[in-house]
NUKOL-297346 format. One record per residue (C-alpha): residue in one letter; x, y, z. Coordinates in nm, 4 decimals, m for minus. Last residue first. Example, Ala and Ser with C-alpha at 12.3 -4.5 7.8 and 13.67 -1.06 7.14 Angstrom:
@code: S&x: 1.3670&y: m0.1060&z: 0.7140
@code: A&x: 1.2300&y: m0.4500&z: 0.7800
END
This chain:
@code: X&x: 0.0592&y: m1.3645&z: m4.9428
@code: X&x: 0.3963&y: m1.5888&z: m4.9108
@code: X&x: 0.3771&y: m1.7239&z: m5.1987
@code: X&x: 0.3628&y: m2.1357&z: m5.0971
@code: X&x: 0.0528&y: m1.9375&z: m4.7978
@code: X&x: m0.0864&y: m1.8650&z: m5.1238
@code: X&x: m0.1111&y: m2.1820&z: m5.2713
@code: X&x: m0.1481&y: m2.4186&z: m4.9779
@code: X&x: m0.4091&y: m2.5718&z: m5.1068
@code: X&x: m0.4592&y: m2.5455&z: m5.4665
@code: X&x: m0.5026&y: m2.9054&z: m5.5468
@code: X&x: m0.7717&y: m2.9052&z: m5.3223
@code: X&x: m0.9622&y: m2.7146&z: m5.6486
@code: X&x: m0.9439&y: m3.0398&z: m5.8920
@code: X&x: m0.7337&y: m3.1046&z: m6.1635
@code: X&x: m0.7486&y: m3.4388&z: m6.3239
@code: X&x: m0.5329&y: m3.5226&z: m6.6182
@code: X&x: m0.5488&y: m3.4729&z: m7.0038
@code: X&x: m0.7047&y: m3.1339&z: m6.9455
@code: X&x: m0.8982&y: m2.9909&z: m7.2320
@code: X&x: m0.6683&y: m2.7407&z: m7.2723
@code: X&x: m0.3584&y: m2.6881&z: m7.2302
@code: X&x: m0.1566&y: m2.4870&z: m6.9721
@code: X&x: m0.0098&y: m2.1872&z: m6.9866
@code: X&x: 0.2694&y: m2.0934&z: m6.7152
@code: X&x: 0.2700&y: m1.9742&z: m6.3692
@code: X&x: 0.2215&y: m2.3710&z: m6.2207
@code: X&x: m0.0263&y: m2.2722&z: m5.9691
@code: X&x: m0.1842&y: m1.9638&z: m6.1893
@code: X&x: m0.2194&y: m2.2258&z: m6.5229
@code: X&x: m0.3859&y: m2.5280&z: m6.3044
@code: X&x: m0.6645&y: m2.2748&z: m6.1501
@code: X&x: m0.6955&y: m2.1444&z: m6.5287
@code: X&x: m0.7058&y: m2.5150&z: m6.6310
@code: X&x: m0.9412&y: m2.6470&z: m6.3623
@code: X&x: m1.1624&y: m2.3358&z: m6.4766
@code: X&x: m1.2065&y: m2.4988&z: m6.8278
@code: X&x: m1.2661&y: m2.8302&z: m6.6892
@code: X&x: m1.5206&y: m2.7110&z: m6.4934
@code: X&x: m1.6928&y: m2.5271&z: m6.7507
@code: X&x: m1.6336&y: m2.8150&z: m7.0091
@code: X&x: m1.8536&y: m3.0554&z: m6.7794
@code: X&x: m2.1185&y: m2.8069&z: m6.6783
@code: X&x: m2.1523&y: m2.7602&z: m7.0448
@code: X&x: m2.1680&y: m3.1376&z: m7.1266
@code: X&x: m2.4221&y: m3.1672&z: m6.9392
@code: X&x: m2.6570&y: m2.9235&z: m7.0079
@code: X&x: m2.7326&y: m2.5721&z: m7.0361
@code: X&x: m2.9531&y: m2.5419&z: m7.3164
@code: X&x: m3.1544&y: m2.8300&z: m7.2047
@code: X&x: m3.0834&y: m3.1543&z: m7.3708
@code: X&x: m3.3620&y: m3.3474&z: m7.6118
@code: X&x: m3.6069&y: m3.5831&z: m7.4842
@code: X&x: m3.9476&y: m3.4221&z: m7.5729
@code: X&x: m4.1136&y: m3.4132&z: m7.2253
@code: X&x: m3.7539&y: m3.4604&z: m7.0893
@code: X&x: m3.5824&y: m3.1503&z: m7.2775
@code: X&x: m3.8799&y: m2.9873&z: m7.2013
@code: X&x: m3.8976&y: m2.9669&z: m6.8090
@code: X&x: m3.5642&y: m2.9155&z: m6.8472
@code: X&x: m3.6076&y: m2.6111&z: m7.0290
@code: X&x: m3.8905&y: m2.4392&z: m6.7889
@code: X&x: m3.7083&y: m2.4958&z: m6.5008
@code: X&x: m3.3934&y: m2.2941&z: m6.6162
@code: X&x: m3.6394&y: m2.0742&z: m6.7608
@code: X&x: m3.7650&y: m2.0488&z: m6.3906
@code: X&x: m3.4257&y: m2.0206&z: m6.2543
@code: X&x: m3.3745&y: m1.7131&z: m6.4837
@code: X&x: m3.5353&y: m1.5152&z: m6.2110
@code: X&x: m3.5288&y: m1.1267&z: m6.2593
@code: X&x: m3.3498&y: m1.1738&z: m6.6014
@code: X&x: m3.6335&y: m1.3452&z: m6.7426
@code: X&x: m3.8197&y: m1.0376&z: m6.7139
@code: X&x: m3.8005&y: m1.0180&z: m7.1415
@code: X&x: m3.9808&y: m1.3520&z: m7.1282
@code: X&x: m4.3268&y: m1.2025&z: m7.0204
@code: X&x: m4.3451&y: m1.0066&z: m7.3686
@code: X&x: m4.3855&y: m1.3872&z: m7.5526
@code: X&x: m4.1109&y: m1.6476&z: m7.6307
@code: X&x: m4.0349&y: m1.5673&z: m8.0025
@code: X&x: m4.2137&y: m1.2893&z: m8.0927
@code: X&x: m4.1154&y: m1.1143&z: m7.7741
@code: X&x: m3.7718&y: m1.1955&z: m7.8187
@code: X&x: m3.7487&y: m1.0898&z: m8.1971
@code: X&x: m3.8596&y: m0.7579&z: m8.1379
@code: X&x: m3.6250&y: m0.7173&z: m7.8616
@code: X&x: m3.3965&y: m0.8365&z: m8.0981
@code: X&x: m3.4666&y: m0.5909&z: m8.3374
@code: X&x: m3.4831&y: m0.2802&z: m8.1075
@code: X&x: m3.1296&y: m0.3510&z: m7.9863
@code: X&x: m2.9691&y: m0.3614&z: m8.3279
@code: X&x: m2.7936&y: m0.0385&z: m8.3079
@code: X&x: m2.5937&y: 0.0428&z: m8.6076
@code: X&x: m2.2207&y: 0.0846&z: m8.5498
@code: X&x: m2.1055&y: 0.0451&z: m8.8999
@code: X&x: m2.0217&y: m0.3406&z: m8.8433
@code: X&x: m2.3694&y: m0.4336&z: m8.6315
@code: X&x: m2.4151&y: m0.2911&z: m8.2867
@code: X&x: m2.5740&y: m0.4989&z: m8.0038
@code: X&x: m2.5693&y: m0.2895&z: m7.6902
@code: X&x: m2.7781&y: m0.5000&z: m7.4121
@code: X&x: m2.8434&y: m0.3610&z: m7.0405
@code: X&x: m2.9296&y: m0.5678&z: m6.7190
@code: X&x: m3.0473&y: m0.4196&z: m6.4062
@code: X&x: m3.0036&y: m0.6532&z: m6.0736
@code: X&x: m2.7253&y: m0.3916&z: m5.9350
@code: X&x: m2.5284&y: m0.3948&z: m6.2559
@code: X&x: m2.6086&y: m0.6516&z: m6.5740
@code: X&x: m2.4319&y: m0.6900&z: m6.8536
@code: X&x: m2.4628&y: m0.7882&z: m7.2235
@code: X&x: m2.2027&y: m0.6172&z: m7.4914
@code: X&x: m2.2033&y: m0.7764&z: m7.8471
@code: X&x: m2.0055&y: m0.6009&z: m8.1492
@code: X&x: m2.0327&y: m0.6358&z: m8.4962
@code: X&x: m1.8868&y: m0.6906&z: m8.8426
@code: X&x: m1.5584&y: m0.8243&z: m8.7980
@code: X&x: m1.6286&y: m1.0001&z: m8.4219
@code: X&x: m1.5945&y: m0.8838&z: m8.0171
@code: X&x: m1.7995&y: m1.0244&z: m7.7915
@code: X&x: m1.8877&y: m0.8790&z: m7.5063
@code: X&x: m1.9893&y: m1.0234&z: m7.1303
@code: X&x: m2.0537&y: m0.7491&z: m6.8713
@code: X&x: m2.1017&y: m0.8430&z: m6.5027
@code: X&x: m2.1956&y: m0.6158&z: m6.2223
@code: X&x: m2.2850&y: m0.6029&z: m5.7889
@code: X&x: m2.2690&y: m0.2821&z: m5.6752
@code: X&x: m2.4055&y: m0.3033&z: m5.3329
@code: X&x: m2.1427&y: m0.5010&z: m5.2120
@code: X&x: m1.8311&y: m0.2817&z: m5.3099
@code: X&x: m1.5521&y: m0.4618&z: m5.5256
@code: X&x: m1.3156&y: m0.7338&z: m5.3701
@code: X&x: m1.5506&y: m1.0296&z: m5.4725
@code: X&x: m1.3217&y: m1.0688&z: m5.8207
@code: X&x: m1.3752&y: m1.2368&z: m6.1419
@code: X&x: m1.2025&y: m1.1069&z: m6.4737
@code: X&x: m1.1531&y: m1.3007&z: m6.7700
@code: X&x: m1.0300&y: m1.2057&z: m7.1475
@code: X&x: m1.0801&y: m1.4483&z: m7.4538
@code: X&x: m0.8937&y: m1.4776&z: m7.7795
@code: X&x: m0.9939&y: m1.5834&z: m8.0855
@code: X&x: m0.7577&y: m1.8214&z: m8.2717
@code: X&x: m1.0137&y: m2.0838&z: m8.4338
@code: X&x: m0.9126&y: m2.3333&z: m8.1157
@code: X&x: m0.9714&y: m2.0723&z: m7.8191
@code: X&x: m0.7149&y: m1.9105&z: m7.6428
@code: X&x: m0.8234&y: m1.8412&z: m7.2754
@code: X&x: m0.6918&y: m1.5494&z: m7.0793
@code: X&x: m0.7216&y: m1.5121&z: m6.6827
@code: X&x: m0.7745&y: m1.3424&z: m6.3953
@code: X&x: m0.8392&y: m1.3795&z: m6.1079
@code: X&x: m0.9766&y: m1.2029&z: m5.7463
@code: X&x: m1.1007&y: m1.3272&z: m5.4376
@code: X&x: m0.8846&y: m1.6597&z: m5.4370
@code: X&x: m0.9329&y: m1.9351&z: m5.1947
@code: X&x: m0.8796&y: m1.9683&z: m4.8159
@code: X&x: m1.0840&y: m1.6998&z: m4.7172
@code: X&x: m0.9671&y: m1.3504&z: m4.5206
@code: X&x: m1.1121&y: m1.1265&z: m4.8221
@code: X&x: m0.9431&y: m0.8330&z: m4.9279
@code: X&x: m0.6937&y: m0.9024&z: m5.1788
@code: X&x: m0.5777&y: m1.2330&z: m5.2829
@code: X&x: m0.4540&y: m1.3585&z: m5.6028
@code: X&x: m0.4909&y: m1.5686&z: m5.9000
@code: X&x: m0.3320&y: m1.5453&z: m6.2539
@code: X&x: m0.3917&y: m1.6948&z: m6.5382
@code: X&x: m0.2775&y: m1.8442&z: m6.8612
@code: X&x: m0.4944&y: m2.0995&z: m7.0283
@code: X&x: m0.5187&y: m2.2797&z: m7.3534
@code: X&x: m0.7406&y: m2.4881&z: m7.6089
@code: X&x: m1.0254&y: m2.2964&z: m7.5355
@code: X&x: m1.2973&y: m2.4321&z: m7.7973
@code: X&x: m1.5120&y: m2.2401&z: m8.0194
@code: X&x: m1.8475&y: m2.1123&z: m8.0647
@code: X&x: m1.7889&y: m1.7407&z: m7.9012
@code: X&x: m2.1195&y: m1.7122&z: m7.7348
@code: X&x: m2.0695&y: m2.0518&z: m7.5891
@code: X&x: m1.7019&y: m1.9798&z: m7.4893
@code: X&x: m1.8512&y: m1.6240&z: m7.3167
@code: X&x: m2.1268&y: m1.8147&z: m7.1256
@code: X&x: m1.9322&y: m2.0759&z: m6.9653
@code: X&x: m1.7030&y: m1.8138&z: m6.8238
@code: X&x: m1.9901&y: m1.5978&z: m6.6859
@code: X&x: m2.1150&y: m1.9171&z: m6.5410
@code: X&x: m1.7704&y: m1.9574&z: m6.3469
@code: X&x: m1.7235&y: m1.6163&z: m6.2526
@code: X&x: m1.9108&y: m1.6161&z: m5.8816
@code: X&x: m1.8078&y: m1.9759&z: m5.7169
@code: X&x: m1.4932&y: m2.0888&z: m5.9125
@code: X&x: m1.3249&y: m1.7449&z: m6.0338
@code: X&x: m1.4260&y: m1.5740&z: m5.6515
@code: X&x: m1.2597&y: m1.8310&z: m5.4912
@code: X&x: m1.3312&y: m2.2092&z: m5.4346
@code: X&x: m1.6733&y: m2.3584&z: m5.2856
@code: X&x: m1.6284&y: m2.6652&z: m5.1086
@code: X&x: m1.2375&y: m2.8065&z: m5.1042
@code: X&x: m1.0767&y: m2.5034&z: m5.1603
@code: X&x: m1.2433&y: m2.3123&z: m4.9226
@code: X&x: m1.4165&y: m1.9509&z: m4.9626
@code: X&x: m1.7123&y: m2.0445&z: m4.7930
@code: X&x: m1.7858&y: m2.4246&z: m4.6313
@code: X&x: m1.7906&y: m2.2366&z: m4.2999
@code: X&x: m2.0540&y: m2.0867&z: m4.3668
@code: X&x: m2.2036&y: m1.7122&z: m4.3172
@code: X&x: m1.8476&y: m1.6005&z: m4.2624
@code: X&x: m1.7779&y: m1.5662&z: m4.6244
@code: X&x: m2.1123&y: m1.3639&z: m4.6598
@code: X&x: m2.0613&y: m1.1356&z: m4.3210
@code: X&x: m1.6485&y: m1.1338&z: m4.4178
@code: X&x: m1.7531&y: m0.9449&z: m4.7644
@code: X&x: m1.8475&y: m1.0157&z: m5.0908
@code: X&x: m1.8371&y: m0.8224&z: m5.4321
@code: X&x: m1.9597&y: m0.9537&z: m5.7350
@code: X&x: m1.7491&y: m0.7964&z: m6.0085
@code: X&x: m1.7823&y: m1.0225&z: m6.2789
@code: X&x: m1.5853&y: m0.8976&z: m6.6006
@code: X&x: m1.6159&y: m1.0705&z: m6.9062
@code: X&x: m1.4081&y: m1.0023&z: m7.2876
@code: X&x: m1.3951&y: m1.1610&z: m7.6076
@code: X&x: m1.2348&y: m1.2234&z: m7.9099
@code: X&x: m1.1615&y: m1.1874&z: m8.2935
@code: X&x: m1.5244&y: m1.4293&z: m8.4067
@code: X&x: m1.5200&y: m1.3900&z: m8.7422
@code: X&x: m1.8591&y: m1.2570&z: m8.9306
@code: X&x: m2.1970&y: m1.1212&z: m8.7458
@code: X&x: m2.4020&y: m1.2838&z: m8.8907
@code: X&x: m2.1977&y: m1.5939&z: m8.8883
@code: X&x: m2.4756&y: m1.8197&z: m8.8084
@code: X&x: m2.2944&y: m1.8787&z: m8.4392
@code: X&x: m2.3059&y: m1.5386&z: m8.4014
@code: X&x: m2.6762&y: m1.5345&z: m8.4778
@code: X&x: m2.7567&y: m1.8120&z: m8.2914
@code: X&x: m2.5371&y: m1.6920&z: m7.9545
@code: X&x: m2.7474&y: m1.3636&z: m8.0031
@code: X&x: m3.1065&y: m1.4892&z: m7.9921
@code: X&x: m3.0293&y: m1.7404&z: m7.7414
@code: X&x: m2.8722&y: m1.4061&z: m7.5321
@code: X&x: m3.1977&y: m1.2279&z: m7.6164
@code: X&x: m3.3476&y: m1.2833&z: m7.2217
@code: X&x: m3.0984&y: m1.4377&z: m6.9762
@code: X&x: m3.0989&y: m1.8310&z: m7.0163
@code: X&x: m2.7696&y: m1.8732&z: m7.0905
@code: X&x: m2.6433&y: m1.6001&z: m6.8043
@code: X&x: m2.8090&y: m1.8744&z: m6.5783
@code: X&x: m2.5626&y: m2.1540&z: m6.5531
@code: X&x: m2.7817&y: m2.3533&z: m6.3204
@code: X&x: m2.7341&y: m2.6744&z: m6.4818
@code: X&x: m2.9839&y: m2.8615&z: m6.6510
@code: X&x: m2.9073&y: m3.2239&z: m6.6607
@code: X&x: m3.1558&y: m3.5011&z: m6.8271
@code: X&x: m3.0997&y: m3.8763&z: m6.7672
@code: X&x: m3.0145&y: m4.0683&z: m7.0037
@code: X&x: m2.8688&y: m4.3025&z: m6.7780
@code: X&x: m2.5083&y: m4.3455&z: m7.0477
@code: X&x: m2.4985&y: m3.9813&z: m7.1656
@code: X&x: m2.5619&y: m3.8592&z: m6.7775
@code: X&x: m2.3142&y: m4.0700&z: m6.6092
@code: X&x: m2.0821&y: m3.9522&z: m6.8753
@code: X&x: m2.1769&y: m3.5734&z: m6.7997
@code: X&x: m2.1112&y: m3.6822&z: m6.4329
@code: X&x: m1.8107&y: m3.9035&z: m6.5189
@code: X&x: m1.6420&y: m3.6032&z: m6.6735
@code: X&x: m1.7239&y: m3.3677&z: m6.3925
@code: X&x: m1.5707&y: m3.5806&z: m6.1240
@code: X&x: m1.2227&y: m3.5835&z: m6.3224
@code: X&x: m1.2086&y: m3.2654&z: m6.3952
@code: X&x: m1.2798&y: m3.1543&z: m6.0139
@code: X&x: m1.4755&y: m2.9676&z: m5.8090
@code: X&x: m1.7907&y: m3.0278&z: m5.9579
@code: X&x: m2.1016&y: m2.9610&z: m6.1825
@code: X&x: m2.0266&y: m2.5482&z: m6.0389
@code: X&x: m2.2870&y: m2.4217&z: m6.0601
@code: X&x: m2.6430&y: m2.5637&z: m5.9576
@code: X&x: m2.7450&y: m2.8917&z: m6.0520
@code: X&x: m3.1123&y: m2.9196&z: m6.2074
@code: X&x: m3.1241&y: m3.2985&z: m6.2178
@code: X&x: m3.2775&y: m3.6200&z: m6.3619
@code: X&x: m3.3489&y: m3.9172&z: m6.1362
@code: X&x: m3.3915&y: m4.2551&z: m6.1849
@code: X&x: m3.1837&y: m4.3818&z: m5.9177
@code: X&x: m2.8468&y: m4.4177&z: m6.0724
@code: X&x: m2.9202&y: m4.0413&z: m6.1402
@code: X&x: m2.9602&y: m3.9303&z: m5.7757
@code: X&x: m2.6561&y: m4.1153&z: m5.6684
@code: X&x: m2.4319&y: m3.9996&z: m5.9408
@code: X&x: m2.5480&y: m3.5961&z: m5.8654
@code: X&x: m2.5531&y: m3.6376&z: m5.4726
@code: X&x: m2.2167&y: m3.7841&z: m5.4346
@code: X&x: m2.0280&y: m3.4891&z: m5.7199
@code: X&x: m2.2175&y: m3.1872&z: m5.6022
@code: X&x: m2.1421&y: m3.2066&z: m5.2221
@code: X&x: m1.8087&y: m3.0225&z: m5.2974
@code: X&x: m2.0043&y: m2.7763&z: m5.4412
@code: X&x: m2.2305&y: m2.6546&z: m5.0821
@code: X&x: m2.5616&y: m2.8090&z: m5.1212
@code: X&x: m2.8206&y: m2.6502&z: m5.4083
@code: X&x: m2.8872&y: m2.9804&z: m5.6230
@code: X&x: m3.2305&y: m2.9704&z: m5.7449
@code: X&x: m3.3766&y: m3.3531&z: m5.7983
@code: X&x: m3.6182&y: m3.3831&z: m6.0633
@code: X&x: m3.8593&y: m3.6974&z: m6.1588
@code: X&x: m3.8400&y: m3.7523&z: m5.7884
@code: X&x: m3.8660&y: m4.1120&z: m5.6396
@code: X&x: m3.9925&y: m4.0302&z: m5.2990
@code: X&x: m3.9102&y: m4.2919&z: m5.1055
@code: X&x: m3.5825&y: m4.3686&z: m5.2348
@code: X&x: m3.4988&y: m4.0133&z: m5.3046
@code: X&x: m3.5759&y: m3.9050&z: m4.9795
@code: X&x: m3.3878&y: m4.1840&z: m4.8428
@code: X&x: m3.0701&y: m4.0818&z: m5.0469
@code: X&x: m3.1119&y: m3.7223&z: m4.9305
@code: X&x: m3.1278&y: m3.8146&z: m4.5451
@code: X&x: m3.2182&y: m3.5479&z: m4.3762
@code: X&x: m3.5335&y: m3.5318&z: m4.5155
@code: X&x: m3.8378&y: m3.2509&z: m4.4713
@code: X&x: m4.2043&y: m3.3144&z: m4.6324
@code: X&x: m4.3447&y: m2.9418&z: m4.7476
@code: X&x: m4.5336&y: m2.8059&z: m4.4461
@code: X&x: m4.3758&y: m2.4377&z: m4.4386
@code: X&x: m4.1445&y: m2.4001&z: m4.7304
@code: X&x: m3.8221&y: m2.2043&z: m4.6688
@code: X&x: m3.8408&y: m2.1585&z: m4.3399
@code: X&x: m3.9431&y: m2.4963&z: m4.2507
@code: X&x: m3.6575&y: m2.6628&z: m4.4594
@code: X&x: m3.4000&y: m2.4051&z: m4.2719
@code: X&x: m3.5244&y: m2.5320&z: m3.9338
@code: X&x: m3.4877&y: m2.8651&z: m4.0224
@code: X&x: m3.1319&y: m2.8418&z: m4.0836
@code: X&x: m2.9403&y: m3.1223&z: m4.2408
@code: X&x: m3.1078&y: m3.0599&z: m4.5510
@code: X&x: m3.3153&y: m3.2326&z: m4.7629
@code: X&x: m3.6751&y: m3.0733&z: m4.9188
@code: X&x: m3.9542&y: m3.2833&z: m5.0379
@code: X&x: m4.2626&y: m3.3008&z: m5.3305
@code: X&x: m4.2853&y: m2.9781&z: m5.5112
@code: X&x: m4.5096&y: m3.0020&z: m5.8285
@code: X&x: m4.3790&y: m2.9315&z: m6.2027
@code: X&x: m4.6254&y: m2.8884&z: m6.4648
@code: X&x: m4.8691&y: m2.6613&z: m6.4303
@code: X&x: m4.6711&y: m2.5217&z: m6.1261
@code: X&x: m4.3526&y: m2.3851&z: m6.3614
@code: X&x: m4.4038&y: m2.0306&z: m6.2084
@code: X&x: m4.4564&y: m2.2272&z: m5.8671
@code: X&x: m4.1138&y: m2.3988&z: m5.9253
@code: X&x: m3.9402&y: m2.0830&z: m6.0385
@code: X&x: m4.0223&y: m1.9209&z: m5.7123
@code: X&x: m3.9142&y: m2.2265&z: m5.5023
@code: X&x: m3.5789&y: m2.2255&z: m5.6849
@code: X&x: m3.5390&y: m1.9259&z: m5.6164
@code: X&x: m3.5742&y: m1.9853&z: m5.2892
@code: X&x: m3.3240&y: m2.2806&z: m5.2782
@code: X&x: m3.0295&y: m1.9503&z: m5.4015
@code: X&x: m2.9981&y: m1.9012&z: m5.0192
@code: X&x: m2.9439&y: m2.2032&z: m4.7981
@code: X&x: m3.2175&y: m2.4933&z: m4.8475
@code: X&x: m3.0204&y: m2.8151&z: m4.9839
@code: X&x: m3.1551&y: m3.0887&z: m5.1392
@code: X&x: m3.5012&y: m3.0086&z: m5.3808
@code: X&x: m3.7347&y: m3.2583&z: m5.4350
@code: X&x: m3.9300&y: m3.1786&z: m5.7938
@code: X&x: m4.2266&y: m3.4548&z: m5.8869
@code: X&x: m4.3084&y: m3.3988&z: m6.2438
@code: X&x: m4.6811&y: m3.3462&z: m6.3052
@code: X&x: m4.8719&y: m3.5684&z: m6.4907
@code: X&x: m4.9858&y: m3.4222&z: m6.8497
END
């Protein structure tokens, strides 16, 4: 089959992994252009690939079958209606937005083009997670009670200070927007309901941003299960860690990983281990190679898309979940500024500049 033609906008940090899960993907994917506004980053991360500054140009020229999003969030919105009025489908990283409102009309956008999003909520495509959102979802492993993520990814003033899009309300939010969001779109798909409610609270600790650097927050979901959130960049920087469990009648589900290691304790009602089986049922599935997915999940990231359009279906992480994810988060934001619960799904637009000014309004 022809290759897909993959343009990439924006070169900062996570573009290499893109890169890496674009050469794993190389029988079918090919890299055709990288945007930026600085040529110097486009050289560094791919010597002699063609260079834009001008993303719509580069699209217009180049007419990508994919177009990775990796610009600063508050870019998200432009880049992801332009691209697919053009043609184009898109691997968007998280977050789809910064607002309810914008998010909608992506997935909308999407439904009504269809055009194919993947976004770049990678704890989906982390190796035996498929395995257990299926079985959950079977009822395997009974009711759903609740569930529980921490994301302890901490940052200091060298990564906030890196850019001066970091830590703002308008580009990147706090440590629930940029570093917990994916963990939060993970635990409502493991738990297979809706959050219908939010109560949270937001503060700040260590880091001299704008946003938060620690949350947290509690979502009640629409069959009564309740779900726990913690996000904060205020732990040490070399101990990175997030743990995701669910908690049901006749099991419990603990995934994590900690310093780029990840761990998995599946335990059925009478505390049997069930690791061994799904590992089992991994490699059968997807081959021995798929249990590193956790390295690089970009590439299954890649690898999904790539199939949802060959066969037309929608990736694993599509759409609509970069949709609810925001709107989700635009509740807990919503919740902490107003200090009471708020429902859920919005029935107005949130968006993170309606924060500003919240902590300077308490004083901290």
């Amino acid at each position: 089959m022809e290759k897909l033609k993959v343009m990439i906008i924006g070169c900062g940090r996570v573009a290499s992994k893109h890169l890496k899960a674009i050469e794993k993907n190389k029988d079918r994917v090919e890299l055709k252009a990288l945007v930026d506004v600085s040529e110097e980053a486009a050289r560094k991360l791919s010597p002699g690939t063609p260079f834009y500054k001008d993303y719509k140009q580069a699209i217009e020229e180049v007419k990508p079958d994919i177009v990775a999003v990796t610009v600063p969030s508050g870019l998200h919105y432009e880049i992801a209606v332009y691209a697919m009025k053009n043609g184009c489908n898109l691997l968007l990283e998280k977050p789809m937005s910064m607002s309810s409102n914008e998010s909608r009309e992506i997935y909308e956008l999407s439904k009504a083009t269809g055009k194919k999003i993947a976004m770049g909520h990678i704890y989906r495509y982390f190796p035996i997670v498929g395995l257990v959102h299926d079985d959950i979802k079977a009822g395997r492993f009974g009711k759903v009670t609740h569930g529980s993520i921490f994301v302890r990814w901490g940052h200091g003033d060298d990564y906030y200070g890196s850019a001066a899009w970091r830590g703002t309300w308008k580009s990147d939010g706090g440590a629930l927007m940029n570093q917990t969001i994916h963990a939060i779109d993970l635990l409502v798909w493991l738990m297979g309901s809706s959050p219908v409610e939010a109560a949270s609270m937001i503060s700040q600790r260590k880091a001299h941003i704008e946003a938060d650097d620690l949350g947290m927050a509690i979502l009640k979901m629409d069959d009564g299960s309740l779900a726990s959130i913690e996000g904060t960049t205020c732990t040490p920087e070399n101990d990175h860690a997030a743990e995701f469990t669910v908690f049901c009648e006749n099991g419990v589900i603990t995934m994590g990983i900690r310093r780029g290691k990840p761990s998995v304790n599946i335990r059925d009602g009478k505390g049997k281990k069930l690791n061994g089986s799904y590992i089992m049922r991994q490699i059968r599935k997807s081959g021995p190679g798929s249990l590193l997915g956790a390295l690089n999940p970009h590439t299954a990231i890649y690898s999904d898309l790539i199939e949802a359009i060959d066969n037309d279906r929608q990736p694993v992480a599509d759409a609509y979940a970069g949709y609810t994810s925001v709107d989700n988060l635009m509740g807990i934001y919503k919740a902490a500024k107003l200090g009471e619960t708020v429902k859920l799904p919005l029935d107005e637009d949130f968006s993170s500049e309606d924060m500003k000014g919240y902590f300077e309004s308490k004083g901290s």
